[in-house]
C-alpha positions as CSV (number, residue, x, y, z in Angstrom):
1,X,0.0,0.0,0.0
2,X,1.6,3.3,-0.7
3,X,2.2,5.8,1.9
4,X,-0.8,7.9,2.1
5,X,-0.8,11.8,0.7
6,X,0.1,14.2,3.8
7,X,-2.1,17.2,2.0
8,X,-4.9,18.1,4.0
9,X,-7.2,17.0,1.0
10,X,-6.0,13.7,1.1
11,X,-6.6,13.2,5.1
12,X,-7.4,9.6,6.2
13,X,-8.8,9.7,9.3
14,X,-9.8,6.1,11.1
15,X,-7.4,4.1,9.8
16,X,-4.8,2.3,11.3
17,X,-1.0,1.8,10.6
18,X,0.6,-1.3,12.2
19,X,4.6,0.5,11.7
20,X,7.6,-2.0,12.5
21,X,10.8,-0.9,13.4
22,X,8.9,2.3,14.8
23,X,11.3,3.7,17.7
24,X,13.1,5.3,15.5
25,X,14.9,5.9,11.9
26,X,12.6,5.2,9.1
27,X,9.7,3.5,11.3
28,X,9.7,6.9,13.2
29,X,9.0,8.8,10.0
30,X,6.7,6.3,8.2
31,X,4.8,6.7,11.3
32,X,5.1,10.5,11.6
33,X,4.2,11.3,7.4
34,X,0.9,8.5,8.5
35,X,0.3,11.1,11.3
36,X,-0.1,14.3,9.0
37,X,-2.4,12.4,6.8
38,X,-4.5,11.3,10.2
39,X,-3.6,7.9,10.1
40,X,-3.0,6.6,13.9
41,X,-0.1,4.3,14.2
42,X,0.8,1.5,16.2
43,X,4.5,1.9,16.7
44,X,6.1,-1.8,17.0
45,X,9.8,-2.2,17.9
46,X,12.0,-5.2,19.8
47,X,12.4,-2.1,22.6
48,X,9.2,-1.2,23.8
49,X,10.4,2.0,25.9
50,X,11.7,3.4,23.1
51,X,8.5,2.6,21.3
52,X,6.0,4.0,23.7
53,X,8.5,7.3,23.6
54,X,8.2,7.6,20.3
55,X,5.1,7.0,20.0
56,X,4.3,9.9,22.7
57,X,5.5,12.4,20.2
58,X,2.5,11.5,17.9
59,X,-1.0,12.5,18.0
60,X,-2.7,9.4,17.9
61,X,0.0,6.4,18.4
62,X,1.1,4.1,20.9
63,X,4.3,2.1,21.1
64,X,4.8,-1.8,21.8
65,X,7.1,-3.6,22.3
66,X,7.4,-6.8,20.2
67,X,9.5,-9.8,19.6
């Protein structure tokens, strides 16, 4: 599926991202770009403080941590 448009036009507002690798690097800003286009994000990393941190920094995410 291909990242959604961050324009305001193209908002997408009740869907959900399931983003791996999500505490940081390219996770991070998958997850942040799915945030401007009002797509909420489950942030999924193998460090699950680092996930729930990053995922504090969205408006609608939160962070687990997975195997």
């Amino acid at each position: 599926m291909p990242l959604p448009d961050a324009s305001p036009a193209a908002a997408q507002p009740g869907r959900v991202a399931v983003v791996t690798g999500g505490a940081g690097g390219l996770g991070l800003a998958i997850a942040r770009r799915m945030a401007r286009a009002g797509v909420s994000s489950a942030l999924c990393d193998i460090d699950g403080a680092k996930a729930t941190a990053a995922a504090a920094t969205l408006p609608s995410a939160r962070g687990y941590r997975v195997d």
